[in-house]
C-alpha positions as CSV (number, residue, x, y, z in Angstrom):
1,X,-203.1,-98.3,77.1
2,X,-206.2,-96.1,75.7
3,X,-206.9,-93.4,78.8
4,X,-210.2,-91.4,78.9
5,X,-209.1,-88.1,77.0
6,X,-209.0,-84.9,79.3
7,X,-212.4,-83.4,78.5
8,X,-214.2,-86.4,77.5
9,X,-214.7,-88.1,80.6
10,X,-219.1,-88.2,80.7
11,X,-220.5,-91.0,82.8
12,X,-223.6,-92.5,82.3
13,X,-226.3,-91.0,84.4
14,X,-227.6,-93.1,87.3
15,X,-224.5,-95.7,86.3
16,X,-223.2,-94.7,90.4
17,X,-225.0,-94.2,93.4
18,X,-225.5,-90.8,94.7
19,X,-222.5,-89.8,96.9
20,X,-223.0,-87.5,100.3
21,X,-220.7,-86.6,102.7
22,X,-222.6,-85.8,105.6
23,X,-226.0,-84.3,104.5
24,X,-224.3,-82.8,101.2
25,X,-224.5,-84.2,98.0
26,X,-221.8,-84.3,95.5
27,X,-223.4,-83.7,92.2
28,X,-223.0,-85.8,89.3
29,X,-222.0,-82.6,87.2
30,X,-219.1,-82.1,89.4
31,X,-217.6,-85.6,89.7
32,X,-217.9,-85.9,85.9
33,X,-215.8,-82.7,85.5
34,X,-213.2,-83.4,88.5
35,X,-212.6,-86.7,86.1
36,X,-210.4,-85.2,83.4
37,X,-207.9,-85.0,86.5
38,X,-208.2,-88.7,87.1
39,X,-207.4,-90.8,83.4
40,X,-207.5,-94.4,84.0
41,X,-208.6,-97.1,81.7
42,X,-212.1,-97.5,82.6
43,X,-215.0,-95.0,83.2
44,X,-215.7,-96.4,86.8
45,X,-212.1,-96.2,87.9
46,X,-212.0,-92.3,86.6
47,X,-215.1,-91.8,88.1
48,X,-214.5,-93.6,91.7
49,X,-211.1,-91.4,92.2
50,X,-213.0,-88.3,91.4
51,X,-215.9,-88.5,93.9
52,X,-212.7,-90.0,96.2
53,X,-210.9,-86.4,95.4
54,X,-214.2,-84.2,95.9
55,X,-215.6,-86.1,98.9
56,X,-211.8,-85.5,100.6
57,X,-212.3,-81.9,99.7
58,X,-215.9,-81.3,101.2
59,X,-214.4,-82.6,104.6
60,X,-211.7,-80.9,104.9
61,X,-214.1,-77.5,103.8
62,X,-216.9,-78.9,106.2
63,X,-213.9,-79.2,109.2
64,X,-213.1,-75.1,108.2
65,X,-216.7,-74.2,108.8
66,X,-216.5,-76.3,112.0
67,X,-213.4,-74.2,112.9
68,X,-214.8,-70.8,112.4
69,X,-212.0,-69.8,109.8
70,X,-212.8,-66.5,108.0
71,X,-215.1,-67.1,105.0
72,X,-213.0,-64.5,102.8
73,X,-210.3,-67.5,102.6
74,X,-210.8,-69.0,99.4
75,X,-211.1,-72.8,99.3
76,X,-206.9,-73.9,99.1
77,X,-206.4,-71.6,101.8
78,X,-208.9,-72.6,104.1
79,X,-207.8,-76.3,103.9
80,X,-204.0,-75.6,104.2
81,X,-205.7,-73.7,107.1
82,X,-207.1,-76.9,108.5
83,X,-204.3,-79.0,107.9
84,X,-202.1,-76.7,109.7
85,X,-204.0,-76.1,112.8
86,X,-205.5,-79.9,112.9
87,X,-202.9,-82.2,112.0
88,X,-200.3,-83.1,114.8
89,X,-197.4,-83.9,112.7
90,X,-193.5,-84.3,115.3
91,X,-190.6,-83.4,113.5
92,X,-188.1,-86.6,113.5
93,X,-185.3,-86.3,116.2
94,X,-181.5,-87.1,115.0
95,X,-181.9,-90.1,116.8
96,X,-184.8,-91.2,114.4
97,X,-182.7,-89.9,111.2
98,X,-179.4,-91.6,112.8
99,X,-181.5,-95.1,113.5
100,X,-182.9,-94.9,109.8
101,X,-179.4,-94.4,108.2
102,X,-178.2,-97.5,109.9
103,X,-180.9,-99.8,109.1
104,X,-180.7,-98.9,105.1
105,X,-177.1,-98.8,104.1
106,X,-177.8,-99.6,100.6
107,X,-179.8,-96.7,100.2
108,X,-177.1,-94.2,101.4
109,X,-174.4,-94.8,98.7
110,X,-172.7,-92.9,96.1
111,X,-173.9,-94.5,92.4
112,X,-172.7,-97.8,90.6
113,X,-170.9,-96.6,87.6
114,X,-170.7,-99.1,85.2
115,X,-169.3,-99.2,81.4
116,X,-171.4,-101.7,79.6
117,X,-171.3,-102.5,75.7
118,X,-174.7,-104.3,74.2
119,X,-175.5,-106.2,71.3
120,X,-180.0,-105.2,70.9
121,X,-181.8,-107.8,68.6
122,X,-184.7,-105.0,68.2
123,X,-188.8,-106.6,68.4
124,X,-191.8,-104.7,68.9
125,X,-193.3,-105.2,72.1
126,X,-196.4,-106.6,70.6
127,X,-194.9,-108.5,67.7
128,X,-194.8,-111.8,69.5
129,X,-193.6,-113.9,66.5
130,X,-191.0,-111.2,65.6
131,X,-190.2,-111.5,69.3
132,X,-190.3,-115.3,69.6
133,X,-187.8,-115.4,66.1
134,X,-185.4,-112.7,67.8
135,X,-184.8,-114.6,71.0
136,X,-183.9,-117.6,69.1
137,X,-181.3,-115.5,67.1
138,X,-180.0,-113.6,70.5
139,X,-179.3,-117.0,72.0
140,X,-177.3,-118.4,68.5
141,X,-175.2,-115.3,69.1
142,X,-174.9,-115.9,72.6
143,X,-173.8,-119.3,72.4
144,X,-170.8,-118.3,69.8
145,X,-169.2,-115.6,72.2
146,X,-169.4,-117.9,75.1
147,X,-167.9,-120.9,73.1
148,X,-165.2,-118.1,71.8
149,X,-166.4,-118.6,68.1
150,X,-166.8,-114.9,67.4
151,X,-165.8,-111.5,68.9
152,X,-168.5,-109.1,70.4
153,X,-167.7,-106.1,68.5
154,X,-168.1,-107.7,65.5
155,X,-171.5,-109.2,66.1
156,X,-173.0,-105.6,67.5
157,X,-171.6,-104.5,64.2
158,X,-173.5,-106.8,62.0
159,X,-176.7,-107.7,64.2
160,X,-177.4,-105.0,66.6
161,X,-180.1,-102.5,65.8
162,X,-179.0,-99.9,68.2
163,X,-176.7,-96.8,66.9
164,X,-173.8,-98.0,69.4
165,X,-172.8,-100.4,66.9
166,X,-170.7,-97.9,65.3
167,X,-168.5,-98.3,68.7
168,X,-168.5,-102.1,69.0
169,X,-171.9,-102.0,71.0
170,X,-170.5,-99.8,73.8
171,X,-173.0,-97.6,75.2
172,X,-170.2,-95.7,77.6
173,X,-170.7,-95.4,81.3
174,X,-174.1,-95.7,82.6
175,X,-175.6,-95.8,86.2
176,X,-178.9,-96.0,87.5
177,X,-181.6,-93.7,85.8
178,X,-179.7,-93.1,82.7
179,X,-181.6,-96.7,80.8
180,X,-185.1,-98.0,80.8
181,X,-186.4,-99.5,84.2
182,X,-186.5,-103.2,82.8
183,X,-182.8,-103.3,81.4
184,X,-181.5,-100.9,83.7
185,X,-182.4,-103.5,87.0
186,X,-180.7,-106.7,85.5
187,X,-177.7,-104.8,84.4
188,X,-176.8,-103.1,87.4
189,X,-176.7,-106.6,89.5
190,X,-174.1,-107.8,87.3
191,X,-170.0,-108.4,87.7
192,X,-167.8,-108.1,85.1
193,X,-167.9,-110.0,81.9
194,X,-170.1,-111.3,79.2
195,X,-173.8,-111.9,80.7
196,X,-174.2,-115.7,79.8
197,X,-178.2,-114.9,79.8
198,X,-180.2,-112.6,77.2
199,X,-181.8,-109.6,78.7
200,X,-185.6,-108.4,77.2
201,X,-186.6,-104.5,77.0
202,X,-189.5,-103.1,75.7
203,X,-187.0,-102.8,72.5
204,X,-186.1,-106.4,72.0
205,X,-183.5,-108.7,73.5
206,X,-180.2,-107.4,74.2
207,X,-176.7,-109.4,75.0
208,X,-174.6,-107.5,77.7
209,X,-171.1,-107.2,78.4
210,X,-169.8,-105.4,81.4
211,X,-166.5,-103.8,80.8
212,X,-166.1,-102.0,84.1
213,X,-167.8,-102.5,87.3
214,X,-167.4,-99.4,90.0
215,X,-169.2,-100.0,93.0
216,X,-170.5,-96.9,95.0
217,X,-169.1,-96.1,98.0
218,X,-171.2,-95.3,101.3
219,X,-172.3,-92.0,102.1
220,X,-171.5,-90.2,105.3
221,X,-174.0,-89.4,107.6
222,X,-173.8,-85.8,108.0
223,X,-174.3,-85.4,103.7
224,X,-177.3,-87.3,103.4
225,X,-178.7,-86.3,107.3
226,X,-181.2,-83.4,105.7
227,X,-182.8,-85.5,103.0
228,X,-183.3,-88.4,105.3
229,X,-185.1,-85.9,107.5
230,X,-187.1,-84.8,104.9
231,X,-188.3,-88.0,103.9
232,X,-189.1,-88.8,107.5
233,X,-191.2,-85.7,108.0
234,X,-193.2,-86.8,105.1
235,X,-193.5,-89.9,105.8
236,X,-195.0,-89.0,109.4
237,X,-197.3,-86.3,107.4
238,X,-198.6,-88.8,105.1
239,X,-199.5,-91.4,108.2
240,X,-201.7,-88.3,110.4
241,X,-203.0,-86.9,107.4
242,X,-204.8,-90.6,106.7
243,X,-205.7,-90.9,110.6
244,X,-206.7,-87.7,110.6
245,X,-209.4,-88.1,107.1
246,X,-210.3,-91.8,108.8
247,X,-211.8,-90.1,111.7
248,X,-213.5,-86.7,109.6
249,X,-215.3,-89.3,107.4
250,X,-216.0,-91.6,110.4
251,X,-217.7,-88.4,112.1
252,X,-219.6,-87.0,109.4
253,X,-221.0,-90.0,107.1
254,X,-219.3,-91.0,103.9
255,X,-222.2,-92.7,101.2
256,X,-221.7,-93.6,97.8
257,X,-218.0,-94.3,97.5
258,X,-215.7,-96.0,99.0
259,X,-212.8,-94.3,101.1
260,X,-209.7,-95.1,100.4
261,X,-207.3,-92.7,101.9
262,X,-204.3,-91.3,99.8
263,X,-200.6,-91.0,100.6
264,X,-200.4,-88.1,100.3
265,X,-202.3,-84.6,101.4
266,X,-202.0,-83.0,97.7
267,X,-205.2,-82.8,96.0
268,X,-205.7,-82.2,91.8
């Protein structure tokens, strides 16, 4: 994915409407130099989430004039200022931190441990013919371990392109985090055994074997009680710090851009 390089990021001028919040204009010169904080893939997305990022800032600078806060705080300070005297944020009770641990069970758990041995038939990502010709070969050797033809570790020993070869394809104990996303998902759903279906990375097609399976084990309440307060608090923060921007820009005037208010209160 090519991103617009941090510096780099000019705009055409006139390319955008003007953007005001309230009476104040937000110049082009500062949008186009908020943008080496925003990369994206096109010019008018890097553009769009700066003004978004600037025209958040002037309200929440607008609401500290509107508060009378000292004008020696500098800028951060006076919007954590804001923040902390505007937003009405209740701190979850144990019975909403008790309620929440019973209705996600699967998200209170100790980790899936798992010993898992792999046979990789390595493709580039965008060598689609080298990809295409790969498959075909992962499902040939596929076919002779299920029929009982040929023995696992030899194949990883003659095919696979990954290191682990030199241990009969075994990659040790893994559990979640420790692999890429997209083999690390399929791999953890499954039991014991030889996977009867290939499994694609970004590094190719791999043939799986599970050697051990050890389901995690639930966590008690009272060790997981603080985090699940913590994410509750934040959650709650996140929900009045978007009420509380949807009526500042309702109030004042948003032009030029359109409002679409982030999770979260931290501003680049």
């Amino acid at each position: 994915m090519q991103l617009i390089p941090t510096g780099e990021a000019e705009k055409p001028r006139n390319q955008f409407p003007p953007v005001y919040v309230g009476d104040t204009l937000i110049s082009e010169e500062n949008i186009a130099r908020e943008m080496q904080h925003h990369p994206a893939e096109e010019v008018a997305e890097a553009w769009h989430s700066a003004a978004k990022s600037l025209v958040i800032r002037e309200l929440l600078l607008q609401q500290a004039k509107a508060l009378n806060l000292p004008e020696e705080l500098d800028e951060e300070d006076a919007i954590a200022r804001v923040l902390e005297q505007q937003l009405d944020v209740p701190e979850p009770s144990d019975a909403d931190c008790e309620r929440f641990y019973a209705s996600n069970p699967g998200r209170f758990r100790s980790p899936t441990l798992m010993a898992v041995s792999h046979i990789l038939l390595a493709a580039a990502p965008d060598d689609v013919p080298e990809r295409m010709r790969q498959e075909d070969a992962g499902q040939q050797l596929l076919s002779s371990l299920l029929e009982g033809r040929a023995q696992f570790e030899a194949l990883a020993k003659q095919y696979s392109a990954c290191e682990s070869r030199h241990q009969g394809g075994s990659l040790g104990q893994i559990s979640k985090g420790q692999t890429v996303e997209e083999f690390e998902r399929p791999v953890l759903t499954l039991n014991e055994g030889l996977n009867p279906e290939l499994i694609e990375s970004r590094y190719g097609w791999h043939i799986v074997r599970v050697d051990q399976r050890i389901d995690g084990e639930p966590l008690p309440y009272e060790h997981v009680k603080p985090k699940i307060r913590q994410y509750l608090s934040e959650s709650v923060t996140r929900r009045a710090f978007r009420q509380y921007l949807q009526v500042r820009a309702a109030e004042t005037g948003v032009q030029g851009v359109d409002l679409e208010i982030p999770d979260s209160p931290l501003m680049q």
